[in-house]
VMD Tcl script that builds the backbone (N, CA, C; Angstrom):
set m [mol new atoms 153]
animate dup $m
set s [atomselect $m all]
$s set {name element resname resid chain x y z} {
  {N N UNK 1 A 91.982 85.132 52.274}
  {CA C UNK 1 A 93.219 84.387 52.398}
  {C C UNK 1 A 94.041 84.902 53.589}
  {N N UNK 2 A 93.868 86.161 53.600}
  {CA C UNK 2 A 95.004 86.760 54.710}
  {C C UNK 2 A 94.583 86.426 55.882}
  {N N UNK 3 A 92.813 86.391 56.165}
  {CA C UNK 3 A 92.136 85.981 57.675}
  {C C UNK 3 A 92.649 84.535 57.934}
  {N N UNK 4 A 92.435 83.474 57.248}
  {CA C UNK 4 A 92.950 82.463 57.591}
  {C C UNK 4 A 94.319 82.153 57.554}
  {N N UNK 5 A 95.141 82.964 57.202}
  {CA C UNK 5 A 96.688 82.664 57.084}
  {C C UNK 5 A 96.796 83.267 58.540}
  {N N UNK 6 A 96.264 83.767 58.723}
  {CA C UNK 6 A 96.222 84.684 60.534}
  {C C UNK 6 A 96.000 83.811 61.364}
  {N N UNK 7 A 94.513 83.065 61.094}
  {CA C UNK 7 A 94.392 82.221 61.854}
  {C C UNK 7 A 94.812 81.265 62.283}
  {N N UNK 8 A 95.724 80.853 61.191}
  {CA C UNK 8 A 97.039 79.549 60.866}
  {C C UNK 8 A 97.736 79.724 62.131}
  {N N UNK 9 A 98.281 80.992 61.826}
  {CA C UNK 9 A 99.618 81.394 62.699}
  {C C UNK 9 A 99.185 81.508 64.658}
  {N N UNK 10 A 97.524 82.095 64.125}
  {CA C UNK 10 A 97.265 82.199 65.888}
  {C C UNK 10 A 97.206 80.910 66.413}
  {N N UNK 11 A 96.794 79.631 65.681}
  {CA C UNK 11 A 96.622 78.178 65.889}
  {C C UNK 11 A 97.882 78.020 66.651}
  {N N UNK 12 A 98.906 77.687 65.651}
  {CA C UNK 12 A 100.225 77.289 65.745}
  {C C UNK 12 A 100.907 77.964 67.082}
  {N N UNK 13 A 100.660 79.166 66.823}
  {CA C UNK 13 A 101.106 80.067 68.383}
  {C C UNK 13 A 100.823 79.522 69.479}
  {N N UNK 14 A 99.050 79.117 69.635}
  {CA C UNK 14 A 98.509 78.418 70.507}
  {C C UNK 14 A 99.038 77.093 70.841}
  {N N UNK 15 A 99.359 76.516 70.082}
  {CA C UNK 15 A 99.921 74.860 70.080}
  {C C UNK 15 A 101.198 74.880 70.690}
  {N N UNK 16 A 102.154 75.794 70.223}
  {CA C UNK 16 A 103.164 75.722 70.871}
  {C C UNK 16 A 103.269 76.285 72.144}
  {N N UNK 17 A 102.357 77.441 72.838}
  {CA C UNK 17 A 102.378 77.727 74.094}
  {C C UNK 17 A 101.824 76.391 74.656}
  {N N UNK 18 A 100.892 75.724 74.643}
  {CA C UNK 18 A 100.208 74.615 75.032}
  {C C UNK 18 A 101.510 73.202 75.491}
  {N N UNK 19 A 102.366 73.382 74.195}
  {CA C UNK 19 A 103.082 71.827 74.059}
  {C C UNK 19 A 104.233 72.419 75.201}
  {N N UNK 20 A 104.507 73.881 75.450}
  {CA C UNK 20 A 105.445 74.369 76.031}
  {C C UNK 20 A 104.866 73.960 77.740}
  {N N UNK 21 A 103.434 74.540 77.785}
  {CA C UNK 21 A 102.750 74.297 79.145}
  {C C UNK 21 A 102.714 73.321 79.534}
  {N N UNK 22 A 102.672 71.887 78.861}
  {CA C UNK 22 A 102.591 70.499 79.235}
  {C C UNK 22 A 103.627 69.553 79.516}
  {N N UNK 23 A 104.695 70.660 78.789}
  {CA C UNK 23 A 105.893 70.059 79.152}
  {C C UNK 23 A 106.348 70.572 80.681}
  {N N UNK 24 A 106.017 71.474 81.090}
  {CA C UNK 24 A 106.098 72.552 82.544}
  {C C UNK 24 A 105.468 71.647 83.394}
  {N N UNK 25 A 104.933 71.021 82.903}
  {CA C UNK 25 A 103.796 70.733 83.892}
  {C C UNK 25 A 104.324 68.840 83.939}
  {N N UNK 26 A 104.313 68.153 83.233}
  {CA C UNK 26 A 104.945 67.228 83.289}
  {C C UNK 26 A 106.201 66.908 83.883}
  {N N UNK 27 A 107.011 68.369 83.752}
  {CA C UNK 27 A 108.363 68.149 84.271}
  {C C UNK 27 A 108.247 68.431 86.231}
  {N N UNK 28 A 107.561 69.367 86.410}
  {CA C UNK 28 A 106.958 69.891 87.386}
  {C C UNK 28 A 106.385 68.230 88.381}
  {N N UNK 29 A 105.453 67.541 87.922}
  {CA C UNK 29 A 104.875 66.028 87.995}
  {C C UNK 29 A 105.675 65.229 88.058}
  {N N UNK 30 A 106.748 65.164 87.603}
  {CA C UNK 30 A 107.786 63.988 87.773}
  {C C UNK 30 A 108.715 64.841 88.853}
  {N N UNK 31 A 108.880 65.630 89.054}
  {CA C UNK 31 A 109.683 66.134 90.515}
  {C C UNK 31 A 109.138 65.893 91.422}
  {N N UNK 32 A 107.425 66.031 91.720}
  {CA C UNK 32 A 107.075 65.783 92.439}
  {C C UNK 32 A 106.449 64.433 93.111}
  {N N UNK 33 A 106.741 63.398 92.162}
  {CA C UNK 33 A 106.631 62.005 92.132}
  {C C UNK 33 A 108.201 61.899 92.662}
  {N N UNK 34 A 109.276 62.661 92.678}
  {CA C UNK 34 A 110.438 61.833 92.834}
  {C C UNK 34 A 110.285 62.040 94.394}
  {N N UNK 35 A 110.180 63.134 95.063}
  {CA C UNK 35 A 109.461 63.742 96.096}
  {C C UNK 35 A 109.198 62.967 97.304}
  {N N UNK 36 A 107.887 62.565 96.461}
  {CA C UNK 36 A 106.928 61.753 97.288}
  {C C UNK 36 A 107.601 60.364 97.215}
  {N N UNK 37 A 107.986 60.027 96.084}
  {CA C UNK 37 A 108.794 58.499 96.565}
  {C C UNK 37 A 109.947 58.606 97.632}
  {N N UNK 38 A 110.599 59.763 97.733}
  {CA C UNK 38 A 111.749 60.078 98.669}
  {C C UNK 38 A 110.778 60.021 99.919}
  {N N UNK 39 A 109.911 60.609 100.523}
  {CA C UNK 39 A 109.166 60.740 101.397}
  {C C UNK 39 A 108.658 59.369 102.096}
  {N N UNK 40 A 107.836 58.532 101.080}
  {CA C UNK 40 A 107.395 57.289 100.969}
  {C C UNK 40 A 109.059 56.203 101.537}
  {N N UNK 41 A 109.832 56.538 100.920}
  {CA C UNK 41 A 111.215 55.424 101.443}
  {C C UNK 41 A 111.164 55.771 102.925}
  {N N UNK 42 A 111.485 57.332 103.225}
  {CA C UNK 42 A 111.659 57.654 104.517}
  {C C UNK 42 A 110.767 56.765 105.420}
  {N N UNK 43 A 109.506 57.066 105.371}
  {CA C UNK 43 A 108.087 56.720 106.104}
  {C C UNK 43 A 108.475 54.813 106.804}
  {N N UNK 44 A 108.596 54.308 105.471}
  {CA C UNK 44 A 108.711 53.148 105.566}
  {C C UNK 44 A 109.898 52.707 106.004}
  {N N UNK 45 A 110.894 53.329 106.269}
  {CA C UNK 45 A 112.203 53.049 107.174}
  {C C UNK 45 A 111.954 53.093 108.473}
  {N N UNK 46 A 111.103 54.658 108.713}
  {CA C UNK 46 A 110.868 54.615 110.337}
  {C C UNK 46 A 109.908 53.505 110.406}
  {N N UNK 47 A 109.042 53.625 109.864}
  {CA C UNK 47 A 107.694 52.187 110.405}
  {C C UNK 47 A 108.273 51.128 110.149}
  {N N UNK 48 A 109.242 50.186 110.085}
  {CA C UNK 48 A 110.050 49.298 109.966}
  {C C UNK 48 A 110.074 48.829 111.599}
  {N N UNK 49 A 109.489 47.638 111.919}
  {CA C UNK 49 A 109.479 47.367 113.351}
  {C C UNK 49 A 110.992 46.993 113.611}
  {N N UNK 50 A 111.668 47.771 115.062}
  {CA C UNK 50 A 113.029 47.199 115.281}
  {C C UNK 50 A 113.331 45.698 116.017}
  {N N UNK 51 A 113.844 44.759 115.333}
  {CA C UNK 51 A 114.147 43.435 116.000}
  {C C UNK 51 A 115.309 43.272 117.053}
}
mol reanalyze $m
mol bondsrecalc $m
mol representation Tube
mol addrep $m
């Protein structure tokens, strides 16, 4: 009983470092999507032929 009540807890430990990492990493991914769309506006302002 005690090995698997251990193992419970090492699970759960694991899950939450994991849900913690994906959130890092997601948040991390959407900065860098805001980024590249900032970049992408720029680009396409200069390549904008002048009339």
């Amino acid at each position: 009983m005690k090995e698997e009540t251990s193992r419970y807890l090492r699970q759960q430990a694991r899950a939450q470092i994991e849900a913690r990492d994906l959130e890092l990493i997601n948040k991390a991914a959407d900065e860098l999507n805001e980024e590249v769309e900032d970049i992408l506006r720029y680009q396409r302002a200069w390549a904008q032929p002048c009339n």
